[in-house]
Each structure stands twice: as structure tokens, then as C-alpha cells.
N, C-alpha and C positions, 0 to 999 in steps of 0.2 A: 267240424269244430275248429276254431280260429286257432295255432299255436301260439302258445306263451313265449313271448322275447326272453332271449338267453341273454343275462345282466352280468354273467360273468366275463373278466378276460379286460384289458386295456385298449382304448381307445385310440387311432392315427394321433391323434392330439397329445395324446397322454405320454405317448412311447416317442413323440419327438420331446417333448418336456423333459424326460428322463433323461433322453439322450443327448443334450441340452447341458443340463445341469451335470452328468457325468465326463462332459467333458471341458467345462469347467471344475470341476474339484482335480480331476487329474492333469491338468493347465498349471493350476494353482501348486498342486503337489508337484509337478516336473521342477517347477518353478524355485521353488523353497529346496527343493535339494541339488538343483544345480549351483543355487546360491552359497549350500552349506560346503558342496563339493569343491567351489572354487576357494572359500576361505578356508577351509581343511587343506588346499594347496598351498593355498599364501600363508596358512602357519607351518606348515611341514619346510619350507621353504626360510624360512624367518628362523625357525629352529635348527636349519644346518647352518647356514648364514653365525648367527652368532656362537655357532659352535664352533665354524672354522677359525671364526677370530680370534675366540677365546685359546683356542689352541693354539694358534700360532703365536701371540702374543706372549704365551706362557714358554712355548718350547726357545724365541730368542731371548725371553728373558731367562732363563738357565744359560742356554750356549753365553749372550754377553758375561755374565755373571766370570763366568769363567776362562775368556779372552785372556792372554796373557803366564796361564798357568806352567812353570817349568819352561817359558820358552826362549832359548839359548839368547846370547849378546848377538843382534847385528841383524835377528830378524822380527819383523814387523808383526805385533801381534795384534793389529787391526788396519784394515785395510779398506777409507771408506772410498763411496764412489756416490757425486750428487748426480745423479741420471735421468731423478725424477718421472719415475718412480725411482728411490735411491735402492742401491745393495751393498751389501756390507760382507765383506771377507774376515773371518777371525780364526786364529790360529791358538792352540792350547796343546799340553801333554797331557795324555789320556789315561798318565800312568800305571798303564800296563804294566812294564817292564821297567826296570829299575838296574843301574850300575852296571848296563852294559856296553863294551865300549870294544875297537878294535886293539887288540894287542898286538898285531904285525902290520907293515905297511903292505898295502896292494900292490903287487908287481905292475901291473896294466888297471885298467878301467872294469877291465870284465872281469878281474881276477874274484877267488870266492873272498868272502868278509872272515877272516881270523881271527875268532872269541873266544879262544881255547883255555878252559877250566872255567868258564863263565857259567852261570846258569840260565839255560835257553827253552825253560821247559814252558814260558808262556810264547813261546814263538812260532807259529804253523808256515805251512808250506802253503804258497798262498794271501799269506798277509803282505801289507803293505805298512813297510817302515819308513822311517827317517833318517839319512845319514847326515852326521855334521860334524864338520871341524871344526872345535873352538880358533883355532890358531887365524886362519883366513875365513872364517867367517863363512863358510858354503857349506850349503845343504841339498838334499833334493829328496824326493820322494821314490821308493825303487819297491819291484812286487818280487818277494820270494821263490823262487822256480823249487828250493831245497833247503830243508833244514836237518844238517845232523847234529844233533843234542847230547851225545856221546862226542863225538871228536870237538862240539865246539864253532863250526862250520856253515857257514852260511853263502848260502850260490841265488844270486841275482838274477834277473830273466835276462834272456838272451840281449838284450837291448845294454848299451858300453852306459856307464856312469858319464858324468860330468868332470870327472879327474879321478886319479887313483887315491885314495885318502889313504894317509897316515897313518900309525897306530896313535891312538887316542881319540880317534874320531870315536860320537858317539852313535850307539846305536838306538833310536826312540821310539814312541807311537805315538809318533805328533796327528793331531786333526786339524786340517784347512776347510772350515767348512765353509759357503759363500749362501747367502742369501739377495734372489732377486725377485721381481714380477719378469712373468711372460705373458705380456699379452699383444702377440704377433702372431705367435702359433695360431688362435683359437681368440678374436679382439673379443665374441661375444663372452666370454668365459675364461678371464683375465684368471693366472694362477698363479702363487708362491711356490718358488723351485728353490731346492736346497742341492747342494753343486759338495760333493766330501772328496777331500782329497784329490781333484782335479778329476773323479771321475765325469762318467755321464750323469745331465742333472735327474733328479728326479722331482713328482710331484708331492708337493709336503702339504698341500691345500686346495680347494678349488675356488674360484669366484671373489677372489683377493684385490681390488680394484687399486690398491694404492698403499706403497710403503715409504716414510718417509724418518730418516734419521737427522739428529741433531746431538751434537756434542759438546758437554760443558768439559772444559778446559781449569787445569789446575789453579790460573789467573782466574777464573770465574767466570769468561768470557765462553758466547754459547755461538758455534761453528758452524758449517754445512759439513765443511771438510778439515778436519785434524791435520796440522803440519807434519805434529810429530804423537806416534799414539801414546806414549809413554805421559804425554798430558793428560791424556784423556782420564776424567775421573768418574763422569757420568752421561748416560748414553738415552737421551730422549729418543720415545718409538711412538709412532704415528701411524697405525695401521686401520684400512678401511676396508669392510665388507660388502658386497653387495649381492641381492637376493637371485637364482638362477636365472630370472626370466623374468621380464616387465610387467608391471601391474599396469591393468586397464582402470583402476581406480584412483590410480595417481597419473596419469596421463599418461599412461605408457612408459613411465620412468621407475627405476630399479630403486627398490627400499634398500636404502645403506643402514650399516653401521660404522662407527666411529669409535677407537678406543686409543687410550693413552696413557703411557707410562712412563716413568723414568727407570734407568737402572742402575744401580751404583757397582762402580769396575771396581774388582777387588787385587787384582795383580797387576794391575799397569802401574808404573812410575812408584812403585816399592823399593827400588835399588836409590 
């Protein structure tokens, strides 16, 4: 008896057809999610971008706002610099501390600071203050090695002052803050460094591509650089962002952003 042909099961033909068209849908699929995965990059990337700007823009407009605040005769409570990318130096009192001042002269340089019957209870050991003479006009920055808050008393680090100051110098918490671009360290990954008190800088941003200051002047005349800050009444910012890494859809060039503000100085040229 002849056997019956077995009609079940897939043909050579059939199973390349399949495997054909299976490799096409998963082509197509690799496809559409490399694409989603790249533009889920390029927004994740867009979305720190305008965040660090937003940020920083916001954080010197405070610090300007407040250039000038408390700050003694004969020092500079702005300090520009056109460098392009420009940086700006400002000085303000943090008011901390209040009404304290030395009540004895310093025998030496090194001697301790005598603020006896003062109250020094927002003062740690470890801070960094401000001394100044009104009379000749000199100050400097000096870090606390000691603070005794019962006797009054205040001990310097080992490092001699700039001169022995007087009683009446004052004792402060001035802030020198500087803002610049660095992009030498790392050219691909330009970044806004904030510099406090002539410490070491730190990073305040990443991927900061350009800051630029302009200064209108009490005449209404608009500057790079302020002669004298006590003009200065408002303080144009010009700062630019750019995305971590090049887009191959724009030819390999960095999606920026651009932002701009004015900011009106509230303690310069009040006297």
C-alpha cells in the first residue's frame, strides 16, 4: 500500500520566509528604539543644560543683589574683570556678627584679637573673619585657630597679620565671593567656579560655555569695566549653556542656551 504524504510542518521556503521577515521587524524595532534612546539622551541632556543656567543665573543674581552690603570705606565692593569670558569679584557682610570690634591694641602681628565684654557667641573656632581699620583703611581675611567667649578672646592661626591693628578695628563676616569660567582644566566641559573668601575654587556648574558682564553706570552709561563700583547701579548678565556632548543632528555642534538679565544694585553709591 502506497503511504499517505505527511502535509504537516513548514516548508525550506516557508522557514526562510519567516526568518526573512523576523529579521526585518527586529531591524525595524532595534531601529525605532535606538532612535528613542538617542533622543531620551538629547532631552536628559537639554534638561541639565537649562537647569545649570537657570541656576546660576539665579544664584548671581542674589550674590549681585547684594554686593556692597555693610561694606567699610576704602574697600571695593565690586571687582570686575573683562577676560571674556568675564569674572566678577563681590564683596558684602554676611551679618553674622554685629558691634564687634577690638577694644585693645595688638602688641605684635600675631598677638590674640581683645574683645573683651563683647558678645562672641556667634564666633567658632575655625571661621574665617574680617579685620578692619576704619582709620587707615586695611583689612584682610584671617582663620580662627581659638575662640574664648568667656574671656573675650580671640587667637589667629599661626600665620603674622598684615600689621598689629588698633582698638577699634572691626571685627566682620565679610564674603569675597569671585565668579569665573574654567575651561582650561577640561576645554571639553567648560564650568562656572565660585572662588569664597580666596579659598580654593569650587564647582558651582558644569558645562557653562560663556559669561559675560556689563555695567550701567549712575550717568546711564553702559561699561565692560566700572572705574569706580560705587557707580555701578545695574549689573547686565549674559550667560550661555551648552549640552554635555555634540549632537550628530546638528552637525556635531553643542545645543546652547542663552539667557539674560539685568540686576539692580541695591547698596552701591547709597552714601
Amino acid at each position: 500500500m502506497p503511504r499517505p504524504c505527511n502535509t504537516k510542518g513548514f516548508t525550506l521556503i516557508e522557514l526562510i520566509i519567516a526568518a526573512i521577515l523576523s529579521t526585518v521587524v527586529i531591524t525595524a524595532a532595534l531601529g525605532v528604539y535606538m532612535v528613542q534612546h538617542k533622543h531620551l539622551i538629547v532631552q536628559d541632556q537639554i534638561s541639565d543644560m537649562q537647569q545649570n543656567v537657570r541656576a546660576s543665573l539665579q544664584d548671581l543674581s542674589t550674590k549681585i543683589r547684594l554686593a556692597g552690603y555693610n561694606v567699610p570705606t576704602g574697600l571695593s565692593a565690586l571687582n570686575a574683570y573683562d577676560t571674556n569670558p568675564d569674572s566678577l569679584e563681590i564683596l558684602y557682610d554676611s551679618g553674622r556678627i554685629q558691634d564687634v570690634y577690638l577694644v585693645e591694641d595688638m602688641a605684635t602681628s600675631s598677638s590674640e584679637l581683645r574683645c573683651d565684654g563683647l558678645d562672641l557667641s556667634l564666633i567658632h573656632q575655625g571661621d574665617t573673619i574680617f579685620i578692619y581699620d576704619p582709620i587707615t583703611q586695611v583689612g584682610e581675611y584671617l582663620v580662627l585657630s581659638e575662640v574664648h567667649d568667656s574671656s573675650g578672646h580671640l587667637r589667629p592661626n599661626t600665620l603674622d597679620l598684615l600689621i598689629p591693628y588698633p582698638a577699634g578695628s572691626l571685627i566682620m563676616m565679610m564674603e569675597t565671593i569671585k565668579y569665573y569660567i574654567d575651561n582650561t582644566s577640561d576645554p571639553q566641559h567648560p564650568r562656572l567656579m565660585v572662588q569664597v573668601n580666596g579659598g580654593l575654587p569650587q564647582i558651582y556648574a558644569d558645562n557653562i560655555a560663556d559669561l559675560q558682564f556689563q555695567y550701567v553706570l549712575s550717568s546711564g552709561a553702559i561699561v565692560d569695566v566700572p572705574t569706580l563700583a560705587k557707580m555701578v547701579r545695574e549689573v547686565i548678565i549674559d550667560i550661555t549653556a551648552r549640552t554635555d556632548s555634540p549632537d550628530e543632528d546638528l552637525g556635531d555642534e553643542y545645543r546652547t542656551r542663552h539667557l539674560r538679565t539685568s540686576v539692580k544694585v541695591r547698596n552701591l553709591g547709597i552714601n
